[in-house]
C-alpha positions as CSV (number, residue, x, y, z in Angstrom):
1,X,86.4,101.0,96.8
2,X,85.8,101.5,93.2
3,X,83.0,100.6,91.3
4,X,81.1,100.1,87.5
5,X,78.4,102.0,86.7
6,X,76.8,100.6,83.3
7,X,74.0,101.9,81.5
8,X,72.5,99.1,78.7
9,X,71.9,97.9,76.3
10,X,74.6,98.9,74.2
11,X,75.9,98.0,70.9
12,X,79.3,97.0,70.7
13,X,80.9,98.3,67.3
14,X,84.7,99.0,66.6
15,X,88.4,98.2,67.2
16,X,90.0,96.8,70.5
17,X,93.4,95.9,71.0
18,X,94.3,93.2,73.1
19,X,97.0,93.5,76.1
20,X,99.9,91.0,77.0
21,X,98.8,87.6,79.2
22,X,98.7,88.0,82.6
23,X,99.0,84.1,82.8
24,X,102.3,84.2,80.8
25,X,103.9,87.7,82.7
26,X,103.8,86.1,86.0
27,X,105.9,82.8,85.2
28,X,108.2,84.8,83.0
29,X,109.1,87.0,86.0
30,X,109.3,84.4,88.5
31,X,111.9,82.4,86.0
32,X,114.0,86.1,85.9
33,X,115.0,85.2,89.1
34,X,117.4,82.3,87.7
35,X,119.2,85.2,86.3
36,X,122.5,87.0,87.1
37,X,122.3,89.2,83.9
38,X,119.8,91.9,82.9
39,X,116.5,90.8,81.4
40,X,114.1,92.3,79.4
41,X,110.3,91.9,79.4
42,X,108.1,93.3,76.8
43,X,104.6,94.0,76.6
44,X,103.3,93.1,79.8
45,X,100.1,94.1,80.8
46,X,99.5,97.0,83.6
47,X,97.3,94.7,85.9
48,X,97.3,94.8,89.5
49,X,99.0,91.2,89.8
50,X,101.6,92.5,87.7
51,X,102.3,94.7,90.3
52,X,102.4,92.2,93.1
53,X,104.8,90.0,90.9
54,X,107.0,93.3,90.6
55,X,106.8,94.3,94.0
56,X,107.4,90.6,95.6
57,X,110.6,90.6,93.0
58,X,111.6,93.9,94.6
59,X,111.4,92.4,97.8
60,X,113.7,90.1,97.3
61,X,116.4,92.7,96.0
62,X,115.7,92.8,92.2
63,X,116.0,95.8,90.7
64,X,113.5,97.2,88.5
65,X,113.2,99.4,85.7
66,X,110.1,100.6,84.2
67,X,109.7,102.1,80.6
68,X,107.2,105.3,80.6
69,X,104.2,103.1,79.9
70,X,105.4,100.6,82.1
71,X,104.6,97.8,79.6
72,X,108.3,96.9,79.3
73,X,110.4,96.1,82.6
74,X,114.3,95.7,82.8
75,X,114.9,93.7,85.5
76,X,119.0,93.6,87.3
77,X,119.4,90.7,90.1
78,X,121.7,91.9,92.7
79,X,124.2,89.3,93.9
80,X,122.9,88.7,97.4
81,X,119.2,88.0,96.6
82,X,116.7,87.3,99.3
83,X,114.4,84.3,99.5
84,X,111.9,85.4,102.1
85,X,108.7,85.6,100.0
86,X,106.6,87.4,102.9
87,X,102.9,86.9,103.2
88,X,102.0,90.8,102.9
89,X,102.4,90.2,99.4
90,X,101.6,86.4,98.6
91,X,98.4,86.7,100.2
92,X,96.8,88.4,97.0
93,X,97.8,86.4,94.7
94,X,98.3,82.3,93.5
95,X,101.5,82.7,91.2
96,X,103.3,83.9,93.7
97,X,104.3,80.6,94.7
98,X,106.0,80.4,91.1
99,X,108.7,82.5,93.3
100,X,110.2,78.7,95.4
101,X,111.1,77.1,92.1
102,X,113.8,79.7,91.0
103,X,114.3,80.7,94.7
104,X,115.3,77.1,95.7
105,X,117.4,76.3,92.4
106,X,119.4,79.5,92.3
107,X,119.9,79.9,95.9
108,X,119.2,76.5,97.3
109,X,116.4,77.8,99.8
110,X,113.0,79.3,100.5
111,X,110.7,80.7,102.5
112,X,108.1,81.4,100.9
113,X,104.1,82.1,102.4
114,X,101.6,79.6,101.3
115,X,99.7,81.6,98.8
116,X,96.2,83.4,98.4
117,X,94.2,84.4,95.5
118,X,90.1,83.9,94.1
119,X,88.4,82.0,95.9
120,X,87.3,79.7,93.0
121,X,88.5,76.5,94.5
122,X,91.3,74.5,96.8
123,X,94.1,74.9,94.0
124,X,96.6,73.2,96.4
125,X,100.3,73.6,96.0
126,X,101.4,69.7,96.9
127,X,101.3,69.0,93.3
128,X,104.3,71.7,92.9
129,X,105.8,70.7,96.5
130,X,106.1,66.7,95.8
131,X,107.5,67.6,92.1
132,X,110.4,70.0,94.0
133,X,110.9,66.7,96.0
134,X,111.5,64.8,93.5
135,X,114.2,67.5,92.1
136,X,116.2,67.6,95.8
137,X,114.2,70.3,97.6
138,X,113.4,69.6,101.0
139,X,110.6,71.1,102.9
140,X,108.6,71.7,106.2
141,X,105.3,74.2,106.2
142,X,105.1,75.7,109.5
143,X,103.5,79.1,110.6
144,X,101.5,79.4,106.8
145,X,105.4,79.4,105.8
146,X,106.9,76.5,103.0
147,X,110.7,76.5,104.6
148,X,112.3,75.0,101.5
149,X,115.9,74.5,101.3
150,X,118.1,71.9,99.1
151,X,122.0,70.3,99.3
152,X,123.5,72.4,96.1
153,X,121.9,72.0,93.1
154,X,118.9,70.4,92.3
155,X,119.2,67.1,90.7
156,X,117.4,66.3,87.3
157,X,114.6,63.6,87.7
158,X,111.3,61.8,85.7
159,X,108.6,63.2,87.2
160,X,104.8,62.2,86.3
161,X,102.1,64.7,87.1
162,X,99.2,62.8,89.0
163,X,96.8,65.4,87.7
164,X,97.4,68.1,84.9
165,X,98.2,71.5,86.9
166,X,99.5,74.7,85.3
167,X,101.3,76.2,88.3
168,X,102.9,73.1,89.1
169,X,104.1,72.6,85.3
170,X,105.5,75.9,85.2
171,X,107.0,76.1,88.6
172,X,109.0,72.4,88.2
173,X,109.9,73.4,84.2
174,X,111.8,77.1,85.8
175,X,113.2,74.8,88.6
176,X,114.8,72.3,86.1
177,X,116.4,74.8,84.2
178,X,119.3,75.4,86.3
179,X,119.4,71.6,87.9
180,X,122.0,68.6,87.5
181,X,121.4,66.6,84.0
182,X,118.2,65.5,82.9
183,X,114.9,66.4,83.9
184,X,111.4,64.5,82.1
185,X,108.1,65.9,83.4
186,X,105.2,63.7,82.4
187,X,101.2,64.8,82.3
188,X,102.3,68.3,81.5
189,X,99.9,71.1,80.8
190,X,100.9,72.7,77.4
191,X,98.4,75.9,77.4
192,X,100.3,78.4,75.2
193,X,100.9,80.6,78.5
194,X,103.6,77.8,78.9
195,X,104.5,77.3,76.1
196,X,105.7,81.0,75.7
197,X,107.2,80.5,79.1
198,X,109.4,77.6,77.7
199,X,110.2,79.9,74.5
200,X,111.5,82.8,76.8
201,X,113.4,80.8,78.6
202,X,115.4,78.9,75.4
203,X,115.9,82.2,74.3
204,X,118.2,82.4,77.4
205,X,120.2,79.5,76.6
206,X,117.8,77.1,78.7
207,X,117.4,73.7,76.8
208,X,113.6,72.5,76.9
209,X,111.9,70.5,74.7
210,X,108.2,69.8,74.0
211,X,107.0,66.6,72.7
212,X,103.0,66.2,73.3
213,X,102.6,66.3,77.4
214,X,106.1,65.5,77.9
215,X,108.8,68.1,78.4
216,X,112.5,67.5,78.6
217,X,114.6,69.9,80.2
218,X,118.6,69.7,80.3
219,X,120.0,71.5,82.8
220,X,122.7,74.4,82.3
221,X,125.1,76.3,84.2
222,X,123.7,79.4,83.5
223,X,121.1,81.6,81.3
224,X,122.2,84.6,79.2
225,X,120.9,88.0,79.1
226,X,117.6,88.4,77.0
227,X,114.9,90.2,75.6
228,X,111.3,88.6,75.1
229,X,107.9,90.1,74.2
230,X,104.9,88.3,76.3
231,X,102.1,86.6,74.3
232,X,99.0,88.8,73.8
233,X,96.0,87.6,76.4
234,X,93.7,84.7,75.1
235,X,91.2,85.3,78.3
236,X,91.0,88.9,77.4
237,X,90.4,88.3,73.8
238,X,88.0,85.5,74.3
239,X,86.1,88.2,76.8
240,X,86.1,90.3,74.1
241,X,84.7,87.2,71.5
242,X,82.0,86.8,73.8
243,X,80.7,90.5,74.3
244,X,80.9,90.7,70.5
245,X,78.7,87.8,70.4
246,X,76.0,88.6,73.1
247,X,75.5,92.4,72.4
248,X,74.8,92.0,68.0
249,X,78.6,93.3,68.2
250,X,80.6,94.2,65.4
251,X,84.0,94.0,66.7
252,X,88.3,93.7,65.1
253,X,90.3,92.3,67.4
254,X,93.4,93.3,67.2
255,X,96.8,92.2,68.6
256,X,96.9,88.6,69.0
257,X,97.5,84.8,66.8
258,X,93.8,83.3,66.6
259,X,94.9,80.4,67.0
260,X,95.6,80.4,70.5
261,X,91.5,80.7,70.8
262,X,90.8,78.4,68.3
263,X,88.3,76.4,70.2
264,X,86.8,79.0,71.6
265,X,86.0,80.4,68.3
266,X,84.9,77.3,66.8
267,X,82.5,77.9,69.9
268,X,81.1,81.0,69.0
269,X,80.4,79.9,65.2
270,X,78.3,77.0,66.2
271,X,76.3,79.6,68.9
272,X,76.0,82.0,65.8
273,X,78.8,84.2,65.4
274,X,80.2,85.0,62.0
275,X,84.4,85.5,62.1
276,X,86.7,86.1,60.4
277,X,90.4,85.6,60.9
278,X,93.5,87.1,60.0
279,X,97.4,86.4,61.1
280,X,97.4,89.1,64.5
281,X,93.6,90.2,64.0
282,X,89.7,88.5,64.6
283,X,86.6,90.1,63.0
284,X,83.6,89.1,64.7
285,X,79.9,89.6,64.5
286,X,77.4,88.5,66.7
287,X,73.8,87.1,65.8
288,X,70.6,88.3,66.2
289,X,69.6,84.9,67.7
290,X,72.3,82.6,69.9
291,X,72.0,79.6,69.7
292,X,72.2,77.4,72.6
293,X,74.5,74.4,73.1
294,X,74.1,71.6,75.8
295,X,76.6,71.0,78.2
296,X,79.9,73.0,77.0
297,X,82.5,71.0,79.6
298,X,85.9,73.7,80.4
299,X,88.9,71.5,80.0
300,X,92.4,71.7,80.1
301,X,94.1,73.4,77.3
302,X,92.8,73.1,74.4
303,X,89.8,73.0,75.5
304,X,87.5,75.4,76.6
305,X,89.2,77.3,79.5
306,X,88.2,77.5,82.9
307,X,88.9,81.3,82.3
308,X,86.1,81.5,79.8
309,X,83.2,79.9,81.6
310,X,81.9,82.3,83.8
311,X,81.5,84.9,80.3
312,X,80.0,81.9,78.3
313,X,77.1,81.3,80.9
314,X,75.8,85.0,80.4
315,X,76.2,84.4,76.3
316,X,73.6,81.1,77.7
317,X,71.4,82.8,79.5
318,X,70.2,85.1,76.5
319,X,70.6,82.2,73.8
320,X,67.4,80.4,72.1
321,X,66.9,77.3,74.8
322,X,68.1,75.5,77.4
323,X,72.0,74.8,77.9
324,X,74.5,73.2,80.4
325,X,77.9,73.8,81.2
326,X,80.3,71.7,83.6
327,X,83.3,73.0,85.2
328,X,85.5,70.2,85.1
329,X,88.9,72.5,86.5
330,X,87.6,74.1,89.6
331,X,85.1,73.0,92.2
332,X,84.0,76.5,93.5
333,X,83.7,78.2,90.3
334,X,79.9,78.8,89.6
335,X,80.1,82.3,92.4
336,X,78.5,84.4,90.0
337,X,75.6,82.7,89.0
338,X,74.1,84.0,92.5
339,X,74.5,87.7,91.0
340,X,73.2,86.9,87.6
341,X,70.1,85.7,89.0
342,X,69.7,89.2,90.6
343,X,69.9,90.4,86.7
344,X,66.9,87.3,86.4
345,X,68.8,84.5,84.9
346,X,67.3,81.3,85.2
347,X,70.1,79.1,86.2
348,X,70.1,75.8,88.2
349,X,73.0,74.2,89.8
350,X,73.7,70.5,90.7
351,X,77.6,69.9,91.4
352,X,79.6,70.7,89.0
353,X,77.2,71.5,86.2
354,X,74.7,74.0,85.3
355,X,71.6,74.1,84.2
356,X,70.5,77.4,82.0
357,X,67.3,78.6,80.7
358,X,67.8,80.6,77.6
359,X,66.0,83.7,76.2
360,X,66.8,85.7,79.3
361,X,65.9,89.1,79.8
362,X,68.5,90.7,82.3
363,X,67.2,93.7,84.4
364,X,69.8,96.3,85.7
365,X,70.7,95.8,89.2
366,X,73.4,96.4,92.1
367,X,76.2,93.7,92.1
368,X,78.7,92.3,93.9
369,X,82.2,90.6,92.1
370,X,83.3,87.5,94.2
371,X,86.6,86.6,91.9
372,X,88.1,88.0,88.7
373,X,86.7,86.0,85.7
374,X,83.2,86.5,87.6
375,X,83.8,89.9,88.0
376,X,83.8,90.5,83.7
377,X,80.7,87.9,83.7
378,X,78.6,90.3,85.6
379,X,80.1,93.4,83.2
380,X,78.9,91.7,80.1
381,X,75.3,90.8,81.5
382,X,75.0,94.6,82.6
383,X,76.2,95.7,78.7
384,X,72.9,93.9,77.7
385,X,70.7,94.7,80.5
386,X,67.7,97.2,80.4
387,X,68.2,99.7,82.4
388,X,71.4,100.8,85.4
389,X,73.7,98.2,87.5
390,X,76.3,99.0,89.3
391,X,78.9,96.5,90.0
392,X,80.8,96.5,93.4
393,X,84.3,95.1,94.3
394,X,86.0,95.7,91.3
395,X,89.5,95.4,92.5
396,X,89.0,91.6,91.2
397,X,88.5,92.6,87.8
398,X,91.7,95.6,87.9
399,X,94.1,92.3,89.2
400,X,93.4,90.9,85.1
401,X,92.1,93.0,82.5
402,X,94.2,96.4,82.0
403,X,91.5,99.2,81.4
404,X,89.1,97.6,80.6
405,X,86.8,100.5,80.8
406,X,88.4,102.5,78.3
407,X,88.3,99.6,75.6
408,X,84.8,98.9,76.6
409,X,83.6,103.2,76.5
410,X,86.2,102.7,72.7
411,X,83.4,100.5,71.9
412,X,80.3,101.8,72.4
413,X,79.5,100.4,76.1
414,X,78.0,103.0,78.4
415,X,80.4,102.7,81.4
416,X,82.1,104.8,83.9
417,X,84.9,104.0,86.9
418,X,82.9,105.9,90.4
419,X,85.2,106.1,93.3
């Protein structure tokens, strides 16, 4: 198993260009599955759950063609598709229950495993289950297995969303697309990752339409053959916002629309940060003293992202003061404070908030990632410890942030992959 070896403190200083969402790639190759034509995906990024999506399409008989960097995929649907979904592949990652939408609305049924993933959290699937429901699927779970099937076409219906969920928005939006008539989904998220999944799909022929949390969908026969180019990745580039920020960094971002962070940087300013943006680019600096900020509450989009919390406690623990964060998205999402403390943080935990004692002076140490936003929490607390850590178990951080070793030795961090 591979590990980090990192040698601080470094200085951060140069140019990073940021790779295509993960969180918008796997959607947008579930939904190819509601194709009979070719489709064409561009800049997606070479993560390990890109892999599993492209394997698990495999599976069920799509055909796949990779450019030489394998950033761009061609993807041919044969006309006998399978819907067997097996575990083997599932098991390692959440979105690949965005697989039963498309499955059960092209096809009319399912089998699909229950799905696996960081352990950050229950993350249950009823929310996408009762919305299917509502559309005409029909359903047992037996054996870990959701045995899904439906009478023809799905049927367009209002459906309110009891609590905002991503997977479920996205899974009941790909479903729609091909339904009977009209189809109003209520309490929708809208992070951008959707909102690019909405745009490749209307550039197919689908017929979505936003209005706040409320999408419409009208259901068509059909979608055409396409080419679409994936978003660039907000979590990656707000990693990089925070590294900047921690380690006195003097760092262009490169590759991405700002405002797709825009909270986030509004963040960093009021910690310290001085940015500067640009259409596709960020220029940040960090300060020599971070400020801290009491109780910084992650939120659904566009709010601070669950994604991002993990990075901003370590940007805490070396600020002026005492801070607190709440995880309002996830109720088993505070794994890495355990580790941190072995660098010496000074962090106290009482539900679903933390407590944080600033002006923290992190001592090198051997490390252990427990899920993947965790995983880059632990890598930025090492760039500004004294001294060596080694960080175990990164297979977490390889499933979401495409080399990030080489971007981070581009920049001036002292790291290298030991087998």
């Amino acid at each position: 198993m591979d590990k980090f070896l990192i040698n601080g403190p470094c200085k951060i200083k140069g140019k990073v260009l940021i790779s295509g969402s993960k969180n918008a790639s796997l959607p947008i190759l579930a939904a190819t599955l509601l194709f009979d034509k070719p489709v064409i995906i561009n800049n997606l990024p070479r993560v390990r759950d890109i892999n599993t999506m492209l394997n698990l399409l495999k599976s069920l008989g799509s055909k796949i063609i990779l450019s030489k960097d394998k950033k761009t995929a061609k993807i041919i649907n044969k006309r006998n598709m399978k819907t067997y979904a097996s575990y083997s592949l599932v098991k390692t990652m959440r979105g690949s229950i965005l697989v039963l939408g498309p499955l059960v609305a092209k096809y009319y049924k399912s089998k699909t495993s229950l799905p696996g993933g960081c352990l950050i959290g229950a993350r249950p699937v009823n929310f996408h289950l009762t919305a299917l429901k509502k559309l005409g699927m029909r359903y047992k779970i037996k054996d870990g297995y959701i045995l899904a099937k439906s009478n023809g076409k799905l049927k367009g219906s209002t459906i309110k969303f009891p609590k905002i969920s991503v997977g479920a928005t996205e899974n009941s939006i790909i479903a729609s697309c091909l339904a009977k008539g009209k189809t109003i989904l209520k309490n929708c998220a809208i992070e951008p990752e959707i909102k690019d999944l909405t745009n490749f799909l209307n550039s197919a022929g689908a017929k979505i339409k936003w209005s706040g949390r409320t999408c419409k969908i009208i259901g068509v026969n059909s979608l055409n053959q396409t080419e679409y180019s994936i978003m660039a990745d907000r979590i990656e580039a707000g990693t990089f916002c925070v590294a900047a920020t921690l380690a006195r960094g003097n760092l262009q971002i490169n590759n991405l629309n700002p405002k797709i962070i825009r909270t986030e940087l509004n963040l960093l300013k009021k910690i310290g940060a001085k940015i500067k943006i640009d259409t596709d680019k960020i220029l940040i600096k960090g300060p020599d003293k971070i400020k801290s900020i009491n109780n910084i509450k992650t939120k659904e989009f566009p709010g601070i992202p669950t994604d991002l919390q993990a990075q901003l406690m370590v940007l805490m623990c070396r600020a002026d003061g005492k801070s607190s964060i709440t995880e309002r998205i996830f109720e088993n999402r505070f794994m890495h404070v355990a580790e941190l403390q072995r660098l010496g943080a000074k962090i106290n935990i009482k539900n679903n908030k933390a407590y944080i004692d600033g002006n923290t002076k992190f001592i090198g140490a051997e490390l252990m990632s427990s899920d993947l936003r965790a995983s880059v929490a632990l890598v930025l607390a090492a760039i500004v410890a004294d001294g060596k850590s080694s960080i175990n178990r990164i297979y977490h951080l390889d499933r979401g942030y495409e080399k990030i070793e080489e971007k981070l030795k581009k920049i001036g961090v002292k790291i290298k992959r030991v087998k």
